[in-house]
C-alpha positions as CSV (number, residue, x, y, z in Angstrom):
1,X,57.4,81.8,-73.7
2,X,60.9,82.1,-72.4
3,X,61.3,80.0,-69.1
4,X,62.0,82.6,-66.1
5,X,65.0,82.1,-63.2
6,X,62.0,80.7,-60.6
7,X,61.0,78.4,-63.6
8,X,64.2,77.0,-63.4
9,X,65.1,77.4,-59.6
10,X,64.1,73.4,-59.1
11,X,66.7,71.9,-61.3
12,X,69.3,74.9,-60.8
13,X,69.2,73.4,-56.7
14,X,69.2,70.2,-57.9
15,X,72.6,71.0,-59.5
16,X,73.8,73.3,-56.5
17,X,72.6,70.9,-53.5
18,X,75.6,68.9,-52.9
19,X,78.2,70.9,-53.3
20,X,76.6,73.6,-50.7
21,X,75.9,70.4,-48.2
22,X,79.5,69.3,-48.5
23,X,80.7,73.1,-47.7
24,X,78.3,73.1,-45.1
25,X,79.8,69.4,-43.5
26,X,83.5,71.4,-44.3
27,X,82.5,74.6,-42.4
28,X,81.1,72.7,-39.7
29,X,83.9,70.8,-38.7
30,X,86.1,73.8,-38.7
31,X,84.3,76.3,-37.2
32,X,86.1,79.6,-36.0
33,X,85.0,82.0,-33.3
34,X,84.1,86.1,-33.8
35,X,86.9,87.9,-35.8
36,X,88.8,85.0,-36.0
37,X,87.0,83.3,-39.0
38,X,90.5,83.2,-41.4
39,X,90.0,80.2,-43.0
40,X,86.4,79.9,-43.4
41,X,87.0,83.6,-45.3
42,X,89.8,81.9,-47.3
43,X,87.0,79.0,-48.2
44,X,84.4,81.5,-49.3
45,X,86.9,83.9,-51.2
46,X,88.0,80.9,-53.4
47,X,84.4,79.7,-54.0
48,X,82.9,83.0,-54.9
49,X,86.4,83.6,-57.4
50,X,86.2,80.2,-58.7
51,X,81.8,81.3,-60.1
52,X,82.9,84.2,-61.6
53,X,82.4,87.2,-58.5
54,X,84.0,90.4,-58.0
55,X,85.7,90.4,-54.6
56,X,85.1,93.7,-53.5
57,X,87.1,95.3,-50.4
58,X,86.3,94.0,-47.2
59,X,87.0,96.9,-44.3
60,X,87.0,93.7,-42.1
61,X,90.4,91.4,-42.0
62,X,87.6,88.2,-41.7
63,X,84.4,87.8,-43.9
64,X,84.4,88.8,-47.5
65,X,82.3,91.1,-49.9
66,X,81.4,89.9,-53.9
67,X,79.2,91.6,-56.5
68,X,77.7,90.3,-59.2
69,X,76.5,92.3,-62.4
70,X,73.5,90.8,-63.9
71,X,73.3,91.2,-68.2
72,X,70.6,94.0,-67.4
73,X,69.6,96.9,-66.0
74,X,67.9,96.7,-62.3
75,X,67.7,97.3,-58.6
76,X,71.0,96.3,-56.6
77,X,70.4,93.5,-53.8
78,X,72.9,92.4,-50.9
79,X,72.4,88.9,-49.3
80,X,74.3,88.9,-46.0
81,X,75.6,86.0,-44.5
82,X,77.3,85.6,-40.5
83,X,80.2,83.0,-40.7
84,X,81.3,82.8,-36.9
85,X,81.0,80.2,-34.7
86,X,80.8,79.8,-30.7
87,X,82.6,79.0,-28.0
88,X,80.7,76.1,-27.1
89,X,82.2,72.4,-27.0
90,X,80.1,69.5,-29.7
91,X,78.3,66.8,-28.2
92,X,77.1,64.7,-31.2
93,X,78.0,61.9,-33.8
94,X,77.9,63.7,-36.7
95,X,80.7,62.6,-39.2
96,X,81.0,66.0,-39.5
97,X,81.7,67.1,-36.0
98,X,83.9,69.9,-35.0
99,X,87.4,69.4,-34.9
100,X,88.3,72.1,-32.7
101,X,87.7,71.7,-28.7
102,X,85.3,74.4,-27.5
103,X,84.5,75.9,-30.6
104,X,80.9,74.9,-32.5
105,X,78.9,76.0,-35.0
106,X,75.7,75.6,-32.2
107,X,73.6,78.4,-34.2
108,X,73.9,77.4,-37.8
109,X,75.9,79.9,-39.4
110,X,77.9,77.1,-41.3
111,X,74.2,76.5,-42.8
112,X,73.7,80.2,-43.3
113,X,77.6,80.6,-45.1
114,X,77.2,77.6,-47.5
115,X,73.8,78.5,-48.3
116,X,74.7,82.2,-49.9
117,X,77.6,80.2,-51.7
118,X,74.8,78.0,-52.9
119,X,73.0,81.5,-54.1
120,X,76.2,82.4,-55.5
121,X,76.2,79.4,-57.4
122,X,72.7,80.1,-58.3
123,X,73.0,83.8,-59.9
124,X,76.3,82.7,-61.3
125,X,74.3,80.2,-63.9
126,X,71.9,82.8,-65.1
127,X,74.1,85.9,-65.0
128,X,73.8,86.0,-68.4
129,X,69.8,86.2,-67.8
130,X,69.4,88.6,-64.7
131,X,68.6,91.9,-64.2
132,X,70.7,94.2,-61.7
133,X,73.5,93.7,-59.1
134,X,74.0,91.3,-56.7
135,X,76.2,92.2,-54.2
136,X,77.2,89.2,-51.2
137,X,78.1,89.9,-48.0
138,X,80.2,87.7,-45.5
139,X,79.9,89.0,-42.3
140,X,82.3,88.0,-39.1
141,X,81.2,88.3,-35.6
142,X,77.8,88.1,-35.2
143,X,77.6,86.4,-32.0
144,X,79.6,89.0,-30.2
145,X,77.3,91.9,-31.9
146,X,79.9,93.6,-33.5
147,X,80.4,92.1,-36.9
148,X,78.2,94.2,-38.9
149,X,78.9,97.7,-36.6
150,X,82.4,97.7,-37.8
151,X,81.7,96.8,-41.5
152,X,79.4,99.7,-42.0
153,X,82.3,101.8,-40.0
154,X,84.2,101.0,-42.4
155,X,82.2,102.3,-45.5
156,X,80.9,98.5,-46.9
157,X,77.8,100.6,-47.2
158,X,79.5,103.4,-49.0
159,X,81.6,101.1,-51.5
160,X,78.9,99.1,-52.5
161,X,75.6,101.1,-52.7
162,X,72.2,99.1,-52.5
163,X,68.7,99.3,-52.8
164,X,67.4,96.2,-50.4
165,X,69.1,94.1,-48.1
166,X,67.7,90.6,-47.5
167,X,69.2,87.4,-45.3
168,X,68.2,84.2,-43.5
169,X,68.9,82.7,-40.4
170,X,68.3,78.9,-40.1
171,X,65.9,77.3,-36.9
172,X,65.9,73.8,-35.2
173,X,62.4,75.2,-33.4
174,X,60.6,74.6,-37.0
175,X,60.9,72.0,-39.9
176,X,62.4,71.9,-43.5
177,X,60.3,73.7,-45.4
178,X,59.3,76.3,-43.2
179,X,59.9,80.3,-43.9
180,X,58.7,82.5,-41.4
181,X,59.0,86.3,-41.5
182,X,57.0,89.6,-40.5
183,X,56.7,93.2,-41.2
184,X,57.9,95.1,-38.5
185,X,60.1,93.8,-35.5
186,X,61.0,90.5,-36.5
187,X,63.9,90.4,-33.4
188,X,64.6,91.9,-30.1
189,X,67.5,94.7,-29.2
190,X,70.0,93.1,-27.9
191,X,72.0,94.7,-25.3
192,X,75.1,93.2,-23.2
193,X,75.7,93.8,-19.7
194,X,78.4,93.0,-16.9
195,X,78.0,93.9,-13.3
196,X,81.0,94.0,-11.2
197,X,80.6,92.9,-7.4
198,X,83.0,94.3,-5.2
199,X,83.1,93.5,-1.3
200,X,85.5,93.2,1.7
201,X,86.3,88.9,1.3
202,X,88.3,87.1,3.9
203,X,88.2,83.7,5.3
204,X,85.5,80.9,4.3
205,X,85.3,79.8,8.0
206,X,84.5,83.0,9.4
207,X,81.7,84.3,6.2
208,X,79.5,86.1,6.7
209,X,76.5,88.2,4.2
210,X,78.3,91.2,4.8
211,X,80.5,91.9,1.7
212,X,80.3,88.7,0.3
213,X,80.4,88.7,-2.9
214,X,79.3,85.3,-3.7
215,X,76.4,85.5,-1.7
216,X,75.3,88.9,-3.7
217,X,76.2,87.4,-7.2
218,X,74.0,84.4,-6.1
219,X,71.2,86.4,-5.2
220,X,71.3,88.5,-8.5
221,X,71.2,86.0,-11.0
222,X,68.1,84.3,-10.8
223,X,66.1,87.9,-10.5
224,X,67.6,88.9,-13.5
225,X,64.2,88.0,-15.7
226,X,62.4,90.6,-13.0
227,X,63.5,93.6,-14.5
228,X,61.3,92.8,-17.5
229,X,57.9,91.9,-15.7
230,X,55.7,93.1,-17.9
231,X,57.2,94.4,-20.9
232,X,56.1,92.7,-24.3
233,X,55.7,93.1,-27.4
234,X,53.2,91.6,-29.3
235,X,52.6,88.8,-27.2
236,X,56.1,88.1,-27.0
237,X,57.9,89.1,-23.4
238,X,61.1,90.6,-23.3
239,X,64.1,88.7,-21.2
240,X,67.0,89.2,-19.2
241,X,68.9,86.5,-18.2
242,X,72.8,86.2,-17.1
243,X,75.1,84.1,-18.9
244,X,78.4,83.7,-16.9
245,X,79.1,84.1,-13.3
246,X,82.8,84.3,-12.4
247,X,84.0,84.4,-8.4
248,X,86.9,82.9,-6.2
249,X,90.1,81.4,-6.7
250,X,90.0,79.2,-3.8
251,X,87.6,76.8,-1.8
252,X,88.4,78.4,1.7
253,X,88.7,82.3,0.3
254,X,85.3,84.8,-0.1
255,X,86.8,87.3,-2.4
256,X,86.9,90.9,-2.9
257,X,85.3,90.6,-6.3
258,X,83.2,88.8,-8.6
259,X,81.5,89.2,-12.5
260,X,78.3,88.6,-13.4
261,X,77.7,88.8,-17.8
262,X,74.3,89.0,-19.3
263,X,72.2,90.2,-22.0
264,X,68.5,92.0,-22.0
265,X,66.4,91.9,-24.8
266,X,63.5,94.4,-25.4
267,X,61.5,95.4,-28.4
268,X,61.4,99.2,-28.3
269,X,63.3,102.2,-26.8
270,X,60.9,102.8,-23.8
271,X,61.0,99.1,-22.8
272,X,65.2,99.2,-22.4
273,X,64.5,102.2,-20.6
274,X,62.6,101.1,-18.6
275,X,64.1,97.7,-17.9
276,X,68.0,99.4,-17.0
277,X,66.0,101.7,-14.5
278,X,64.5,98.9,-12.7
279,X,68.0,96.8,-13.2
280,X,69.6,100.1,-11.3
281,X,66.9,99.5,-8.3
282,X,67.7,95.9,-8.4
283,X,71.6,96.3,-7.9
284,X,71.0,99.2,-5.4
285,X,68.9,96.5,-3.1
286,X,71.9,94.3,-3.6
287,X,74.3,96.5,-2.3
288,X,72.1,96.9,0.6
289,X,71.3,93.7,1.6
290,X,74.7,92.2,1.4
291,X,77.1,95.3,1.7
292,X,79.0,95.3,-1.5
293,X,79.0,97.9,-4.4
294,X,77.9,97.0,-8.0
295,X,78.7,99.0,-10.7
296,X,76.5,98.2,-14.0
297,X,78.4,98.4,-17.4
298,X,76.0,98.1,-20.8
299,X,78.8,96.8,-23.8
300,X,77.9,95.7,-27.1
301,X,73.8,96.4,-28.3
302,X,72.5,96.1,-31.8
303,X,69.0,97.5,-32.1
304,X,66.1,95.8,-32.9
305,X,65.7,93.6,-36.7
306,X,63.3,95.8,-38.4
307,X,61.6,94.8,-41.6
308,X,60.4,97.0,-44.4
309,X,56.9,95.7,-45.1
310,X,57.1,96.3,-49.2
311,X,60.7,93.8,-48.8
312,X,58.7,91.5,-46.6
313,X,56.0,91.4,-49.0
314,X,58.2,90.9,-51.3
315,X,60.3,87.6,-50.1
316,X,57.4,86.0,-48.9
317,X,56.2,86.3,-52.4
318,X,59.5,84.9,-53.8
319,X,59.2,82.1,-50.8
320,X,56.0,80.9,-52.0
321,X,57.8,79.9,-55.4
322,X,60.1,77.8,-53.8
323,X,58.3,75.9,-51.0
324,X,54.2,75.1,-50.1
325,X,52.8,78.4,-50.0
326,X,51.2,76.9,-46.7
327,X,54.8,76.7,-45.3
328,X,55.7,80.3,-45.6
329,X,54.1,81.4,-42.6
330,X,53.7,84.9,-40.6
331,X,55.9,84.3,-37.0
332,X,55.1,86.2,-33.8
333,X,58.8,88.6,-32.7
334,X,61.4,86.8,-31.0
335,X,63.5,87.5,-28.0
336,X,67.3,86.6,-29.9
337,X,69.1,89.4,-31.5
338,X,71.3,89.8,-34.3
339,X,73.3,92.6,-36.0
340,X,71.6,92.7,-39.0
341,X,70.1,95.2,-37.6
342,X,72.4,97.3,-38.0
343,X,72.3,96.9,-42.3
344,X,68.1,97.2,-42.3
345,X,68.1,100.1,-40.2
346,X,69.9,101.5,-43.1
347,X,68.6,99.8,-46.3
348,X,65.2,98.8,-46.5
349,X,65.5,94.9,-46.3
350,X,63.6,91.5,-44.8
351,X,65.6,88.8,-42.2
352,X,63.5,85.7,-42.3
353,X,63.9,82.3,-40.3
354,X,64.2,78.7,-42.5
355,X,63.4,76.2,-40.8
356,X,65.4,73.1,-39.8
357,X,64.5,71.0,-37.5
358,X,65.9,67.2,-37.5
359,X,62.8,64.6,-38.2
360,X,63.2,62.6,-35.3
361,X,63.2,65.8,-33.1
362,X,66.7,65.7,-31.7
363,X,68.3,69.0,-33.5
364,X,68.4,70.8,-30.0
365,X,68.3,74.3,-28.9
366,X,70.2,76.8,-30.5
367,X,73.6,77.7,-28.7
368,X,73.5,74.3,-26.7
369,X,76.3,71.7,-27.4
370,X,73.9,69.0,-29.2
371,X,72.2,71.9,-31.9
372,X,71.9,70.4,-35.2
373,X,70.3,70.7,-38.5
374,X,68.9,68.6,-41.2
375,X,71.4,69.2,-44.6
376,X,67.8,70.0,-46.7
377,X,67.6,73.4,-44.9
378,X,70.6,74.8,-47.7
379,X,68.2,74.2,-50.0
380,X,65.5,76.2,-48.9
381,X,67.8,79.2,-47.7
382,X,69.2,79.3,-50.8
383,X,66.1,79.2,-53.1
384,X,64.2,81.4,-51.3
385,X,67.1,83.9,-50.9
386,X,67.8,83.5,-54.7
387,X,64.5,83.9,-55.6
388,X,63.6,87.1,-53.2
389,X,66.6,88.9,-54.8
390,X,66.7,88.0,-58.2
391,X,62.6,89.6,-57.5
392,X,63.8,92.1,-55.8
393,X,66.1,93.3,-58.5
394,X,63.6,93.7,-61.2
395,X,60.8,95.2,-59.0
C-alpha cells in the first residue's frame, strides 16, 4: 500500500526543521514594523521561488502571495501567514536578538512566517503526489489591523479563488506540542479607540481640576476595563484597556490637550454596542467632573475570528497526526484579535493556537520586551498546517 503525505510527514520535517529554525533566527533579528516588512517580503519571495511556487500578484507593496498546483484534481487551500513585527524594544540574550532598536518580533510572527516556508517546503516535496491547490499567503500588518482589510480590497480573494482558509498563530501561555482550536469564536473583535482631551491649561503652580487635562486622562485610564462589567462570552470576559497616554511638553505647563489610545475587545455585536454606549457615559462624567471636552474616535476594528466547525473538525483531525492526540486540545475564546478575521468571514476556514512555551518557563507575555519561543514550535505549525491542508484538499 502506497505510503500517504502524513505517512511521511515525520521524516519530510526532519528534512525541513533546520532550515525553517534558521529563517526563523534570520527573521527575528530583522524584524520590520506594519507595511514596512521589505525585506522580510524579499526573504520569503526568494524562498518560495527557489521550491518551485508561483508568485502570484500581491495588491500589497509588502507580504507576498504563491500557489502551488498539486499533480491532481482537488479542493484549493490558502495558508496565511502575518510577517510584521512591533514597536517594542528586545530584552533578552538570544544570539538571535533583534538588530533594530525598538522594533521586535514580541508576538511570534517570525515563527508564524518561517513556519509556512517550512509548509512550502513540505508540499513542494510531494507536489508530484498531492491533490489540489495550495495557494500561500504573506500577510503585512497584522498588528495595526489592517493587513488583511487592504489585501482583500485589493482583489487577493478574487485572483486567487479558494475553498478553505486555514493559519496558526504561535503561544508562550502553552507548551510545544500543544494545538488548541474551537468551533465558533475562537478570538475577540478588536476595535481601536483614541479619545482626545481638550481643556483650558495654564501654569503648574496655579492647577487646578478644572480643565486639566492631565488630571481627566488620569482618571480615565484605569476605568477603562468598566465599560465591559459584565459582558462575556463563554466564560471568557471581554476587556478594555488603554495603551498609550500622551500629555504635556513641559514640567511647569498643564496643557490644553492630551491623547489617550486603546483597544476594546468583545465577542458579539450587542456586546460592542453596548460597551461604546457605556464608554460614551463614561467620558460624559469626565467632562463633568474635570471641565474638559472628550471626543471619542473608533479607528481600525476587525471582527471577531470565526471558525467553520466542518474546517475545525477537520484540522484537529489532521493535528492529531502530527502530535499526541491528547495535546490537541479544545481552548475556551480569547480576548486578542487578529485580522484573519477578515479572510474566515469570507472563506470557510480554522485559526488555531501552537503552543510554545520555553521549558524553563521564561518565554514571557506576548507583546512584552522579553517574549520568546522555543525553536520546536516551527515544527508543529508546520506539520499540522501541512497536514490540515493537504486534508483539506482532498476532502
Amino acid at each position: 500500500m502506497a505510503r500517504s503525505f502524513t505517512d511521511d510527514l515525520p521524516e519530510l520535517l526532519d528534512t525541513v526543521y533546520e532550515p525553517m529554525v534558521e529563517l526563523r533566527h534570520d527573521l527575528h533579528a530583522h524584524p520590520e514594523l506594519s507595511f514596512e516588512e521589505r525585506r522580510t517580503t524579499q526573504v520569503v519571495k526568494e524562498r518560495l521561488v527557489a521550491l518551485g511556487f508561483e508568485l502570484r500578484p500581491c495588491p500589497t507593496e509588502t507580504g507576498a502571495v504563491a500557489r502551488l498546483v498539486g499533480a491532481r484534481p482537488g479542493k484549493s487551500v490558502m495558508v496565511r501567514a502575518d510577517i510584521d513585527a512591533l514597536p517594542v524594544t528586545e530584552e533578552g540574550r538570544l544570539p538571535y536578538i533583534s538588530q533594530y532598536e525598538g522594533v521586535m518580533h514580541a508576538c511570534g510572527h517570525d515563527v508564524h512566517t518561517a513556519s509556512l516556508l517550512g509548509v512550502a517546503d513540505l508540499l513542494a516535496r510531494r507536489q508530484d503526489e498531492l491533490a489540489g491547490e495550495f495557494t500561500l499567503l504573506f500577510q503585512p500588518a497584522e498588528e495595526v489591523i489592517g493587513g488583511a482589510k487592504v489585501m482583500i480590497a485589493g482583489g487577493v480573494l478574487e485572483d486567487n479563488p479558494v475553498d478553505f482558509v486555514i493559519g496558526a498563530h504561535v503561544t508562550s501561555l502553552a507548551p510545544v506540542g500543544v494545538v488548541a482550536t474551537r468551533a465558533g469564536i475562537l478570538m475577540s473583535d478588536g476595535q481601536t479607540l483614541s479619545v482626545h482631551f481638550m481643556g483650558r491649561g495654564g501654569h503648574g503652580a496655579m492647577s487646578t481640576t478644572e480643565g486639566n487635562v492631565v488630571l481627566a486622562i488620569s482618571h480615565l485610564a484605569p476605568r477603562l476595563g468598566g465599560v465591559v462589567d459584565g459582558l462575556s462570552f463563554e466564560g471568557t470576559d471581554c476587556a478594555c484597556s488603554a495603551g498609550v497616554l500622551s500629555a504635556g511638553t513641559a514640567n511647569n505647563v498643564v496643557p490644553r490637550r492630551a491623547l489617550l489610545r486603546g483597544t476594546l475587545r468583545t465577542f458579539t455585536p450587542d456586546q460592542k454596542v453596548e460597551a461604546i454606549a457605556r464608554l460614551r457615559e463614561l467620558l460624559l462624567e469626565v467632562e463633568l467632573i474635570f471641565s474638559v471636552r472628550c471626543e471619542l474616535e473608533l479607528n481600525e476594528t476587525t471582527p471577531a475570528v470565526t471558525n467553520n466547525a466542518f474546517v475545525a473538525s477537520s484540522v484537529v483531525a489532521s493535528a492529531s497526526k502530527v502530535t499526541a492526540a491528547e495535546s490537541v486540545i479544545t481552548f475556551p475564546p480569547v480576548t486578542p484579535s487578529d485580522d484573519v478575521s477578515e479572510f474566515l468571514d469570507r472563506v470557510p476556514g480554522c485559526y488555531l493556537f501552537v503552543g510554545g512555551a520555553l521549558a524553563d518557563g521564561s518565554s514571557g507575555m506576548h507583546h512584552s520586551p522579553d517574549f520568546a519561543i522555543d525553536d520546536r514550535a516551527c515544527r508543529v505549525a508546520a506539520g499540522v498546517l501541512a497536514a490540515s491542508a493537504v486534508d483539506l484538499a482532498q476532502s
